[in-house]
N, C-alpha and C positions, 0 to 999 in steps of 0.2 A: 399411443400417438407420439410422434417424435417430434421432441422439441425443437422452435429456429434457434439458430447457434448464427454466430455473428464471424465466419471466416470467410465471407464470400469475398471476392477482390472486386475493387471499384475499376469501371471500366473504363479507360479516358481514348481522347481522342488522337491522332499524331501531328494535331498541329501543339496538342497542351504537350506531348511527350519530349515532342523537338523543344519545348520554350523549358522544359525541365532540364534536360540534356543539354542544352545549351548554358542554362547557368552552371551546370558540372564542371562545365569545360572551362569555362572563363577563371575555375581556381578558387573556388571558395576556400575559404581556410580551413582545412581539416581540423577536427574537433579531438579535445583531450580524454573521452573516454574512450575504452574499450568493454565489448559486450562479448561475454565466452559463453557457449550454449552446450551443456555435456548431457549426451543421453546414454544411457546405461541400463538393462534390465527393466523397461518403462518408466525407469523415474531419470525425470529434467531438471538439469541445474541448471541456474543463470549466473553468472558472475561477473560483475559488472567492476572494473579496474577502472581510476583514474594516477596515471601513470603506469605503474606497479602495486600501485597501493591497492588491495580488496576493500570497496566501499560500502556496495550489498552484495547478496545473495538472496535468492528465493531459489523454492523446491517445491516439485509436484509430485507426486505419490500416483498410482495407477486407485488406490483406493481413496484418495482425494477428491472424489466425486462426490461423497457428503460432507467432507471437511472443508472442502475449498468451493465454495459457493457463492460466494462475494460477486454481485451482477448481477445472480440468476434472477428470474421472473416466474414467481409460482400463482398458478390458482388455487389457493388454499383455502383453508376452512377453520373457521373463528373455534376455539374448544370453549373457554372461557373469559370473561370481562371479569377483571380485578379494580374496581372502583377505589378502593384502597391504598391502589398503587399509581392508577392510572394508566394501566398497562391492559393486552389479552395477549392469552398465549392461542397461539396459530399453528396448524399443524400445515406443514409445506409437504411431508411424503418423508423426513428425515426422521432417524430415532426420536427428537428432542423436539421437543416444539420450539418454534420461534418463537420472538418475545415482539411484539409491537406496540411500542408508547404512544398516550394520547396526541404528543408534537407529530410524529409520525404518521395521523390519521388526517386522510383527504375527508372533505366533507361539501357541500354545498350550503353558501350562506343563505340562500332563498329559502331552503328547510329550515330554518333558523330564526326567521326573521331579523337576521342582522343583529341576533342580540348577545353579540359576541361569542367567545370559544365556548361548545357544548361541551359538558362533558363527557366521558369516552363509553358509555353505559346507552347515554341516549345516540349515539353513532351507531355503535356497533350490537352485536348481540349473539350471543350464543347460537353455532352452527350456521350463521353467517359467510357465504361464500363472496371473499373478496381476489384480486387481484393485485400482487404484493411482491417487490423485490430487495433483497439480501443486499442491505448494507456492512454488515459485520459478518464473518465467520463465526461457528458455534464454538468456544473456548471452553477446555476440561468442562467442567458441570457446568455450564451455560448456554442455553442456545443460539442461536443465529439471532441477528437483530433484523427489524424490516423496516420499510417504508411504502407505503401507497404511491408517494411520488415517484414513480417510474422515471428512469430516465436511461437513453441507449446513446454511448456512445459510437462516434463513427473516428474519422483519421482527423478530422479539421472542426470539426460541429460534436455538438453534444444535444441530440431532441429530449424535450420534454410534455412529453403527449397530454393530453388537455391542461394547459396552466398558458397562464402568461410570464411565463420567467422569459428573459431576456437581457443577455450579458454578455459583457467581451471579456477575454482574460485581460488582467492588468500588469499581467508580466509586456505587455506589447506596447511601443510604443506609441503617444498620444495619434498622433497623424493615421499609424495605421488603425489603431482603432477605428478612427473617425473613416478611414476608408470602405474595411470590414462593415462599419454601422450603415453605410450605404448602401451596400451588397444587401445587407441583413433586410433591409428595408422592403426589397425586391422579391426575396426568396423566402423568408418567411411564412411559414401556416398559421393561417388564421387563428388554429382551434389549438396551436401545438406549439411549448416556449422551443428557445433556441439559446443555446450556451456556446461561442466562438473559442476555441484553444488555441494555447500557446501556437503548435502547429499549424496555424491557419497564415502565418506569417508569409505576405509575397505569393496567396496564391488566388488563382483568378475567379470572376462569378463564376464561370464555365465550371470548376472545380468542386465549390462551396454548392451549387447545386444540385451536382452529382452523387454528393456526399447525403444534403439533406432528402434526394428523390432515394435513395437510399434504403436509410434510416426511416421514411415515411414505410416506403413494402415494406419494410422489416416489423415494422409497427401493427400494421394493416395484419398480417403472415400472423401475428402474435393473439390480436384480438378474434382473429378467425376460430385461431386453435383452442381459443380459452371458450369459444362458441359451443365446442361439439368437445368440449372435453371434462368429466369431472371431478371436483378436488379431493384431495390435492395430486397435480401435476404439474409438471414442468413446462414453462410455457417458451422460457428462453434459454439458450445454457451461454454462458462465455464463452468466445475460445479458448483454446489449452494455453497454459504461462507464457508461451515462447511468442505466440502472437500477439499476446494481450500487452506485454511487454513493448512488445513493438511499435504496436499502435500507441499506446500511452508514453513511450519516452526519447523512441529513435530518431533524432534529426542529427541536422549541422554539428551540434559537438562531439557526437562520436565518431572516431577516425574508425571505426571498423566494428563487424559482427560477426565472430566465428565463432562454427557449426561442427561438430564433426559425429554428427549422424547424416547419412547421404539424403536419408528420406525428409527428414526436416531442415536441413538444404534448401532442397528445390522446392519446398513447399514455402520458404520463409522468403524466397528470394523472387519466387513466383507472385506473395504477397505484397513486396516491396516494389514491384518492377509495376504494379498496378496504383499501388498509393502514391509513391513516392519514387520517381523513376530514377531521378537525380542521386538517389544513394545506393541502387542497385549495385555497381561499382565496389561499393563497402561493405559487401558481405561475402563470406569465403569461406570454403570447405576444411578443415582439418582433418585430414584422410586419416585413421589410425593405423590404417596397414600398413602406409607409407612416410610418417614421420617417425621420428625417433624416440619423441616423448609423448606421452597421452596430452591432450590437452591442458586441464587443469594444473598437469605436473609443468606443465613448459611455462605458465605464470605464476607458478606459487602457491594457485588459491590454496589447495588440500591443506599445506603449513601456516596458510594464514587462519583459515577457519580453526583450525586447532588451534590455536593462540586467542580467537573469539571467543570458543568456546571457555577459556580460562575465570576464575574468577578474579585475577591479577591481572593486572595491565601496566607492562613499563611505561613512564615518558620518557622522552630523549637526554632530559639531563640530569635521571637516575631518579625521578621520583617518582612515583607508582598510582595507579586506581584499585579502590577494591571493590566489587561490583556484585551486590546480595539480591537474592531473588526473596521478596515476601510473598504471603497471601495476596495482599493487600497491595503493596507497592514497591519498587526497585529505589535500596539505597545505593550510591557511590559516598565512596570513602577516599577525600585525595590525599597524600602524605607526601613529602618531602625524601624521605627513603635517603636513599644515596646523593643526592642532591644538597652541598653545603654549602652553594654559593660563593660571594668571594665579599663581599662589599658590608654589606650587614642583614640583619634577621626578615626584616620585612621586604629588603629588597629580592632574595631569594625565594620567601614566600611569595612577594608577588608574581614573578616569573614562572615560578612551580605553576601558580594558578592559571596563569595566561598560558603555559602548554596542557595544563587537563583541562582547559574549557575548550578546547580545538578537539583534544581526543574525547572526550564525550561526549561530541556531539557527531563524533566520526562512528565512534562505539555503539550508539542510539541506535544511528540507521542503520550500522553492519548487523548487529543481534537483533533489531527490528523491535527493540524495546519497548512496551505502550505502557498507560494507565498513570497512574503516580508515578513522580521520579524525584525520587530528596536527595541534593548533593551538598556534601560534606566540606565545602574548602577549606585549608587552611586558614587560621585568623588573620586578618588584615587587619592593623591598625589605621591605615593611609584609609578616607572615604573618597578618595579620588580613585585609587587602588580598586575599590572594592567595586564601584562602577567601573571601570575599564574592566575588570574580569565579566561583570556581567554584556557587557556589550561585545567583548569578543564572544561570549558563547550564543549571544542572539543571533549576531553576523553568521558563526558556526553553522547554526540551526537552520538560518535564513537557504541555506544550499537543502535543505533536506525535505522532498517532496512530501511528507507527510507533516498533517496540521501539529502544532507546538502550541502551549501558550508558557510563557515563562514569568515568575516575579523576581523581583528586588535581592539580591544578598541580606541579609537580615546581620543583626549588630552580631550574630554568633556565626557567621560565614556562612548558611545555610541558603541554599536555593531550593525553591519547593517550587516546580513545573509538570507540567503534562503533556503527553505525545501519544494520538489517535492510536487506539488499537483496533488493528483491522486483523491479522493474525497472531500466532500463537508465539512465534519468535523462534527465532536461529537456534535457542537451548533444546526447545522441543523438537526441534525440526528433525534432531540428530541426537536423539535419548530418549532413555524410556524410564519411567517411574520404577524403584526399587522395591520388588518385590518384601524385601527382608526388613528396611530401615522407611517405606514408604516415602521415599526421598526426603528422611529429614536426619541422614547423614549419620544417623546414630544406633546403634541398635541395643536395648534392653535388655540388662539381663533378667529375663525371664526366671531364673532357679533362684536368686537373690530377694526375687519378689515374692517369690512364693512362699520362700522361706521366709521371708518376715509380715509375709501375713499368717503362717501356723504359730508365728511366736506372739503376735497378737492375738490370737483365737485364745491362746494358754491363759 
């Protein structure tokens, strides 16, 4: 049975199309980014430029159908409860079982008699058929993470099928909240929360409707299939990067979207002209028969990404990051390098540190860096100093759509924060583990060990 996939285009009316196109026209300020879409041999790049600068990149693989699962919606099947841990692994149809934690498990309080959180033993149970979607990608030896709490996104709304969640984004001004909250009031399901996005900014009930009658079929389409199907199978799939993308970041700030595969094109532009009509305008073909440079080449990215990949990173006024990958966690190391300042020791230092808290936080979201992150600054004596570095890299941070939490500079310069890992990172994206050194840069010798374990044997 084949899964719902979420690319169908929302269909609007011409009186909503004229009220879209009409604000086109009036001159909204075109926006500072730039979105490049490279397709090549089935795999998709994104490269998303603010200026000239490369910000992110993501990448999809043709075999990234088990690797890149983040959204999907499985009927799965419980293998075992780990009361130990508080966890079961779940088997979704992938080599690896998912991992599902007891915060993660939906339950009804009536089973319960109200007598607070059960625990994950009395929920769940061995060969247990639930219904379950992939908050995490499966990383080298770990599997996928899940959640019960379903939820599908649409272009404006985000459904949450049986719950009562109900929320605006608070990127949005107070007023239009309060607008949206009205709407919400109206369109709302009874049995089903609702989450308002950024995107919902300026646009009509007529709109916010279409979007929720939607998402409700899709919903509906999903629990059908999980009826007459069983686990583990796939009950939703994402769409592929280039949409998902789309749907989750493309508005008013980006001055344009180029494509230069024809078929994803019209398919991307076909999408837009149904969501969002007003930015149809900003998306455009990069012919490769017919320009001069490949895409990627005519901005840079290729020379930029190779520079990301480095474990070195210049700043601007000669001093340096060093950027180590652990087991466990990612240190940065910042140094003064070439950087002598001119005035005295801590005023240098402190400048060094206000340009590597701007580039590591640019660094984070380009390599897509998660889990631990311990940074190195140089020592400040100034405690005035040492908070203004922390607060530029929070500001930094604050532009970077994935969750951060960061603490205090500590008396020895050190920032110890964290940042949501959802994939594998920009390292992996574009490398493969050493056959010879098992990527840990060194190789053994082998005849030297042998040899002095026959002198021990003596």
């Amino acid at each position: 049975m084949e899964a719902i996939t979420d690319d169908a285009p929302l269909e609007l009316d011409e009186d909503t199309l004229r009220r879209r196109r009409g604000r086109e026209r009036r001159g909204k300020p075109i926006g500072r980014y730039l979105m490049c879409v490279s397709v090549s041999g089935g795999v998709t790049q994104i490269a998303v430029m603010e200026g000239r600068q490369l910000i992110e990149h993501y990448l999809s693989r043709p075999a990234d159908d088990v690797s890149e699962i983040h959204g999907n919606v499985y009927l799965s099947k419980v293998q075992n409860v780990l009361p130990g841990m508080e966890a079961a692994f779940v088997d979704i149809g992938t080599p690896k079982n998912a991992v599902l934690y007891r915060g993660d498990v939906q339950y009804s309080d009536a089973d319960f008699d109200g007598k607070g959180r059960p625990r994950i033993e009395q929920v769940l149970r061995a060969r247990q058929t639930i219904t379950a979607q992939v908050t995490k990608n499966p990383i080298a030896h770990k599997g996928a993470r899940l959640t019960q709490e379903v939820s599908l996104p649409g272009r404006f709304v985000v459904l949450v099928p049986n719950s009562s969640t109900f929320g605006i984004s608070k990127r949005l001004p107070e007023s239009e909240r309060k607008r949206l909250r009205s709407i919400l009031d109206r369109v709302k399901p009874k049995q089903h929360g609702i989450i308002v996005r950024t995107a919902a900014e300026n646009i009509t009930t007529e709109e916010v409707e279409r979007d929720v009658r939607r998402l409700l079929t899709q919903w509906d389409e999903i629990e059908a299939l999980a009826k007459r199907s069983q686990a583990p199978s796939l009950l939703y799939r994402e769409p592929e990067m280039a949409f998902r993308f789309i749907r989750e970041e493309f508005n008013k700030d980006f001055r344009g979207v180029v494509i230069d595969d024809a078929d994803m094109y019209e398919r991307v532009r076909t999408y837009v002209e149904s969501v969002n009509p007003a930015l149809v305008s900003r998306i455009s073909y990069h012919d490769p028969e017919t320009e001069s440079l490949p895409l990627f080449e005519r901005h840079h990215v290729h020379e930029q990404l190779r520079k990301a990949l480095d474990r070195k990173v210049w700043l601007p006024s000669g001093g340096s990051l060093i950027i180590e990958h652990t087991e466990a966690l990612t240190v940065i190391d910042v140094n003064t390098g070439k950087n002598v300042g001119r005035s005295s020791l801590e005023e240098t230092v402190f400048r060094n540190n206000l340009e590597a808290a701007e580039e590591i936080a640019r660094q984070l979201r380009l390599r897509d860096i998660g889990g631990i992150i311990v940074i190195d600054f140089v020592d400040m004596e100034v405690r005035a100093n040492r908070e203004a570095v922390a607060t530029t890299l929070r500001d930094a941070l604050g532009r970077d759509k994935t969750r951060t939490q960061v603490f205090d500079i500590s008396e020895l310069g050190i920032v110890e924060m964290t940042r949501k890992r959802i994939g594998e990172g920009l390292l992996e994206s574009f490398s493969t583990a050493c056959a010879d050194c098992a990527s840990s840069g060194r190789i053994l010798d082998d005849e030297l060990l042998a040899g002095s374990g026959r002198a021990g044997q003596r």
